[in-house]
C-alpha positions in Angstrom: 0.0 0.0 0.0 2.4 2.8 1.1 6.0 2.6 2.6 7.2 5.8 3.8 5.5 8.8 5.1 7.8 11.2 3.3 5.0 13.8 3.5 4.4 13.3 7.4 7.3 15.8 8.8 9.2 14.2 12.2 9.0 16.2 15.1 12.4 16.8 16.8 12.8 17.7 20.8 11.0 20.6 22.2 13.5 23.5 23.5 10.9 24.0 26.1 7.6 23.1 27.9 6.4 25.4 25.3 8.6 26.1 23.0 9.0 24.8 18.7 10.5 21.3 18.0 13.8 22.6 16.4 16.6 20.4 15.2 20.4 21.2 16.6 22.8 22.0 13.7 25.5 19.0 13.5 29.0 20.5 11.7 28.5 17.0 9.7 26.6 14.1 8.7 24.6 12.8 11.9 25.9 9.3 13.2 23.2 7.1 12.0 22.5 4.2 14.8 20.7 0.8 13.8 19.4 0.7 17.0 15.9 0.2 18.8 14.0 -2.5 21.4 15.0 -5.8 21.4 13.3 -7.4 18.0 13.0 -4.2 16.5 10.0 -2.3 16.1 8.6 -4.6 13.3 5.2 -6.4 12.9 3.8 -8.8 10.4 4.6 -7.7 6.7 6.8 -4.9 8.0 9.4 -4.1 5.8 11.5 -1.8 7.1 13.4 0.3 10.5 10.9 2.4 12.2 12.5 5.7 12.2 15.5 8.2 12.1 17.4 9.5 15.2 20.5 11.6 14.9 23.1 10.7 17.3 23.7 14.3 18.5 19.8 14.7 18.8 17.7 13.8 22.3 13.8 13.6 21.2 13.8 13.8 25.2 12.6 17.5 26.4 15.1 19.3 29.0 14.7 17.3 32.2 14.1 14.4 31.1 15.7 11.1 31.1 17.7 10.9 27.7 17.2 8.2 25.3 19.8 5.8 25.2 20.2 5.6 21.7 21.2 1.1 22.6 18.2 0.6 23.9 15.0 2.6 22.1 16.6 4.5 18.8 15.2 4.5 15.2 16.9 3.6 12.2 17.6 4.2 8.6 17.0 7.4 6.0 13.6 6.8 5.6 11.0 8.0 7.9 10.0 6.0 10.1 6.8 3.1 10.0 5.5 5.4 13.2 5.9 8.3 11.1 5.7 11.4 12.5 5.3 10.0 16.3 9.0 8.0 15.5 10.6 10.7 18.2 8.7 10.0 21.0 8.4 6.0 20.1 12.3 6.2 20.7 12.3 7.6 23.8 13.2 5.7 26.3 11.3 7.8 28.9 8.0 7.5 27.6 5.1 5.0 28.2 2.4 5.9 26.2 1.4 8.5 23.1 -1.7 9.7 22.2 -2.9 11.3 18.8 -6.1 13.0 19.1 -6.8 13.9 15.6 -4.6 16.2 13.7 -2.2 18.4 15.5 -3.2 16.4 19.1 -0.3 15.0 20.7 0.3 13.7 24.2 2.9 12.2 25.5 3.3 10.5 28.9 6.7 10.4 30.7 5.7 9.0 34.1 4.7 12.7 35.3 1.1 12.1 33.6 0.1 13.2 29.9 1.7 16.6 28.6 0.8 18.0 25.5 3.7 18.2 22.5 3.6 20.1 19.9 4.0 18.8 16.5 4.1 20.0 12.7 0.6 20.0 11.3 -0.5 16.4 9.6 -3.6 16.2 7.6 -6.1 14.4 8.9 -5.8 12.0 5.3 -2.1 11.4 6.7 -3.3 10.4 10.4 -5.4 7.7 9.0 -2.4 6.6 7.2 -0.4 6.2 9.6 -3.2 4.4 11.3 -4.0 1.8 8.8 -0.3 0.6 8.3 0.5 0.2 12.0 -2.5 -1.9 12.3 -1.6 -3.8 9.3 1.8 -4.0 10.7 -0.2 -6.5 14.0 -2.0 -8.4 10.8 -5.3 -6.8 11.2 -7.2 -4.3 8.8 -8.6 -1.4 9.7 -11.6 0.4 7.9 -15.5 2.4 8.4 -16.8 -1.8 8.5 -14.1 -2.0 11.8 -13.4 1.1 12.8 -11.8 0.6 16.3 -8.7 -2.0 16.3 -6.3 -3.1 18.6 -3.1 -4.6 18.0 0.4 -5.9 19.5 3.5 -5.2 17.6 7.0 -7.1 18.2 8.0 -6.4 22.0 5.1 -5.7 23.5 4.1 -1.9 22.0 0.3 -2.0 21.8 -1.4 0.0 19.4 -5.2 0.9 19.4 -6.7 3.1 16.6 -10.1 4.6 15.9 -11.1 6.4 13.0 -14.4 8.7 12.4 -17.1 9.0 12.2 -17.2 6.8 15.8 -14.3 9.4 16.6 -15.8 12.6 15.9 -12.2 14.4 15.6 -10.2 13.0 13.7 -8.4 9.5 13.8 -7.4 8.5 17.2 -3.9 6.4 18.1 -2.9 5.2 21.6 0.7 3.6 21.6 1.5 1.8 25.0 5.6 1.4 24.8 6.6 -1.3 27.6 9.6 -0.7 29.6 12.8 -1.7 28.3 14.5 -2.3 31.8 13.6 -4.6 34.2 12.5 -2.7 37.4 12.9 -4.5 40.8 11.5 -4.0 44.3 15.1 -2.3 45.2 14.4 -0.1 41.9 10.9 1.0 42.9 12.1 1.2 46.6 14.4 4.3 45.2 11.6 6.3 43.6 9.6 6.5 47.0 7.5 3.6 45.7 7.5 1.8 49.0 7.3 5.6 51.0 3.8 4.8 52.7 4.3 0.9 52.8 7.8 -0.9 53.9 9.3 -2.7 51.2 10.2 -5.5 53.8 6.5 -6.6 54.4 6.0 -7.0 50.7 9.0 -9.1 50.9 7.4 -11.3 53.4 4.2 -12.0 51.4 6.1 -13.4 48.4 8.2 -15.4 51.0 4.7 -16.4 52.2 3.2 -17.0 48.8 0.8 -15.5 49.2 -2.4 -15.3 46.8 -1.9 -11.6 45.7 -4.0 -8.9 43.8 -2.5 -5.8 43.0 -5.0 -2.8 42.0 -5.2 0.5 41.2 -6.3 3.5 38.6 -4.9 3.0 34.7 -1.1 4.1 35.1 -0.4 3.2 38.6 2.3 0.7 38.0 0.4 -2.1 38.6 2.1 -3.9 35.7 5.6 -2.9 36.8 4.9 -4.0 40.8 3.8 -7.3 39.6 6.8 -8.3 37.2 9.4 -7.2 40.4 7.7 -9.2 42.8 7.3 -12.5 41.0 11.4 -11.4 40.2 11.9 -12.5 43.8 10.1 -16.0 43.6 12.0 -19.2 43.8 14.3 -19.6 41.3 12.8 -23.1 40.8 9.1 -22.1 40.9 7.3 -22.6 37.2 5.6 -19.5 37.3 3.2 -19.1 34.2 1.3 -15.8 33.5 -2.0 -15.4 31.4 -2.5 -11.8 29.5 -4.7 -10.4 27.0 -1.6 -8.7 25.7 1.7 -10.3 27.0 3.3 -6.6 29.0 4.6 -8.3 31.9 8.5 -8.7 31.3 10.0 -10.7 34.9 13.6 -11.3 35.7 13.0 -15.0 36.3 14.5 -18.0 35.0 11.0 -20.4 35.0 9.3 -17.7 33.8 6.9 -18.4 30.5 3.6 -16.4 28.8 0.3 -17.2 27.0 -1.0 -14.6 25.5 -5.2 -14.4 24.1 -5.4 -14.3 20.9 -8.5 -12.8 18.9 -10.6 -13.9 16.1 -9.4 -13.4 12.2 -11.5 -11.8 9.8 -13.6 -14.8 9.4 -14.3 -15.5 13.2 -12.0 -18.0 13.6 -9.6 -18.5 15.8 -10.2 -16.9 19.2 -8.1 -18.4 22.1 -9.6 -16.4 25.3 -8.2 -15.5 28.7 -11.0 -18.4 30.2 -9.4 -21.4 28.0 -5.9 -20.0 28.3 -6.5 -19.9 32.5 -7.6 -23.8 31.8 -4.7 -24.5 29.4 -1.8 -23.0 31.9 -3.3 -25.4 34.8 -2.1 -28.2 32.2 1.6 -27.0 32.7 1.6 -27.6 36.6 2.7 -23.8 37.2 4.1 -23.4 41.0 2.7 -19.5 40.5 -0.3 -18.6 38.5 -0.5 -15.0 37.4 -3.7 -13.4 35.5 -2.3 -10.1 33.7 -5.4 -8.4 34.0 -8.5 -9.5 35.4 -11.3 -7.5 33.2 -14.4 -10.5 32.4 -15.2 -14.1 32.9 -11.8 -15.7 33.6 -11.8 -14.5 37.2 -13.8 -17.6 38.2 -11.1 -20.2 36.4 -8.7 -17.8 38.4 -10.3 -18.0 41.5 -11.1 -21.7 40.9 -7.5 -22.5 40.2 -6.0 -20.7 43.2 -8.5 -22.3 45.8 -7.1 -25.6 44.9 -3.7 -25.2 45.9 -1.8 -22.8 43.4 -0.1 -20.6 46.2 1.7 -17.7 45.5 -0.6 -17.2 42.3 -0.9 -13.2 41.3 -3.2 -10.8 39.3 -4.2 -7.2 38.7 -7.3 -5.3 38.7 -8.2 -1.7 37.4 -10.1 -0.3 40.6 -9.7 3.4 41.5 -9.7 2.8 45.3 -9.5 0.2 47.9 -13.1 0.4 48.7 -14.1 -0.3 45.6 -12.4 -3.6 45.1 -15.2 -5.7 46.4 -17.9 -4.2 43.7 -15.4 -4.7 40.7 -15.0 -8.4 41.4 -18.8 -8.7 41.9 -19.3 -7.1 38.5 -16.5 -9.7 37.1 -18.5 -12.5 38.8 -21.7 -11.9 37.6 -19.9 -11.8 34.1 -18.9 -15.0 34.6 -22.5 -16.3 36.1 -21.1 -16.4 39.7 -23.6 -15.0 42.0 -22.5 -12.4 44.9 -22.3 -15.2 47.7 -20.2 -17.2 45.6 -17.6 -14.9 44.6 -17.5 -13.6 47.5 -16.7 -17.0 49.7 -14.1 -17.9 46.9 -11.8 -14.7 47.2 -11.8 -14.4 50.7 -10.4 -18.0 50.4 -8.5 -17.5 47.5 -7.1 -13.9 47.8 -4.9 -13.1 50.8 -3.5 -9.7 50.1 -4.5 -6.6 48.0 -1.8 -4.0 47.3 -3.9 -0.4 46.3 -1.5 1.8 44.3 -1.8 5.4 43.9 -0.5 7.9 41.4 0.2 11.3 43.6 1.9 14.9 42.5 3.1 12.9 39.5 4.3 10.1 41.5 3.5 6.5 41.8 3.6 4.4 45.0 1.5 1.9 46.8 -0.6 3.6 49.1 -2.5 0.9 50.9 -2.6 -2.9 52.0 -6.2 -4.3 52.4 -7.6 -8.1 53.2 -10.9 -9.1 52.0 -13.7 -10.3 54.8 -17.2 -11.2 54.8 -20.1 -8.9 56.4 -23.1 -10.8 58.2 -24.7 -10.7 55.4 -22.2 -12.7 53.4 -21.1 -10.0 51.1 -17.6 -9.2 50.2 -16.1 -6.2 51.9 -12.4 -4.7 52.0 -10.4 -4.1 55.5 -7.6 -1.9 55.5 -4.8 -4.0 57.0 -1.4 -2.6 58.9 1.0 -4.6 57.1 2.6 -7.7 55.3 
């Protein structure tokens, strides 16, 4: 279809919070790096580097961490297969971009999502750029499927919507995985463990203990849960389940299934439900459920009743209080009435970790236990400690 955007101009880093994207003058020809995350940037049917990054040019703002151009850097003459975005992609700082239409950019560093300013790209060029990156996961994007999600190599997720369900424009959000491997010591550093001593969360994995780790979208919930299955056993088979495989653990015994969804003809779908019942066939030591977000929490909870200790999952909840109604909603996705799911977590479940983001920060903010009320129904106690 297309294989450069030469007509999509690359953005170059800001001088300022507020200032133009200006390129420094080089006395020469840039160093040109053939560089970028480990299995490149590419996806099915890709055929070339995804961008260009100039040795003596940071896409980083001032402040920021700069990108290590051996780690997240672009390649080649051509522009890159993320276009105009190619900049940000690279840098190693950032988590997640998001196009808004034409001339919409945000860009998320760990501080939250700041707007960037960017050349002007027709909104003809957006939905370019759109269509090849979903082509580049092996799915097609069109007015029939309008909204599409996708995983290129290495874990970046791509979602795009075009109009008219988007009334401005064609929408991107790009979700870059970490390229290092953060640990407890890591997270420790940052203040992470500031409310919460780091040596009681020790103790729970020592205990292995049944653990769900929630918390508002960007909290780190991810992140938490690879460095504490990092301190398991190195013997323990520990196998995780994820709609779309982000978890990257320092562990030797360490293996993923990821869902997969139907092709164009239906076919095909392998769920979270049947991959939760397919991992139990691998006799893990430590059962981890990426996300739980439908139906597979009752295979989860099923599984970790019956003698899977030290088993693991997240869960998008924007405070500890509200943990007990988003695992009833889940259950009664799954048929499971409130009685029932609420006797199997208090017996599966033994600790919940609540994580908060705060003045740009993240850390984990509380440690709860689940209980029953007289009446039977689940409810959330704050607790002191691991």
């Amino acid at each position: 279809m297309f294989d450069r955007f030469d007509s999509l101009p690359a953005p170059s880093g800001p001088t300022g919070p507020d200032g133009p994207f200006e390129r420094t003058p080089s006395p020469g020809p840039p160093e040109r790096f053939v560089v970028g995350r480990p299995g490149g940037f590419r996806g099915r049917g890709a055929a070339h580097s995804v961008g260009v990054l100039d040795s003596d040019v940071s896409p980083s703002s001032g402040g920021h961490r700069s990108v290590d151009p051996m780690r997240r850097g672009i390649a080649g003459e051509e522009l890159s297969d993320f276009g105009p975005l190619g900049p940000f992609v690279s840098d190693a700082a950032v988590t997640d971009v998001f196009v808004n239409g034409p001339g919409g950019v945000w860009v998320d560093r760990g501080r939250g999502a700041e707007r960037e300013r960017m050349p002007t790209v027709a909104e003809s060029q957006l939905r370019e750029l759109a269509v090849r990156l979903i082509a580049l996961g092996g799915r097609h994007i069109d007015e029939a499927t309008p909204c599409v999600d996708v995983r290129l190599h290495d874990g970046i997720r791509v979602h795009a919507v075009l109009p008219p369900i988007s009334t401005g424009g064609t929408l991107l959000s790009i979700r870059l995985p970490r390229l290092e491997r953060l640990g407890l010591g890591d997270l420790d550093a940052t203040g992470f463990f500031s409310l919460v001593p780091l040596d009681a969360i020790d103790r729970l994995v020592a205990r292995r203990e049944n653990l769900l780790i929630t918390g508002a979208a960007g909290t780190g919930k991810t992140t938490l849960l690879a460095a504490l299955l990092a301190r398991a056993a190195p013997a323990d088979r520990i196998i995780a389940i994820e709609d779309v495989a982000e978890l990257r653990v320092a562990h030797p015994h360490f293996v993923s299934l990821e869902s997969r969804q139907a092709n164009l003809e239906g076919a095909g779908q392998l769920g979270l439900e049947r991959l939760v019942r397919e991992a139990l066939r691998m006799r893990p030591d430590r059962l981890v459920l990426g996300e739980c977000r439908g139906g597979e929490i009752r295979e989860l909870l099923a599984a970790l009743n019956t003698g899977h200790d030290g088993g693991a999952g997240t869960l998008h909840a924007n405070s500890l209080e509200d943990v007990p109604a988003r695992l009833e909603a889940l259950g009664a996705l799954a048929g499971m009435s409130e009685t029932a799911i609420a006797r199997q977590t208090v017996s599966a479940i033994g600790t919940v970790l609540h994580l908060e983001r705060a003045a740009g920060s993240r850390r984990l903010a509380q440690i709860g236990r689940f209980e029953l009320d007289p009446r039977g129904r689940l409810i959330m106690v704050e607790a002191a400690g691991g």
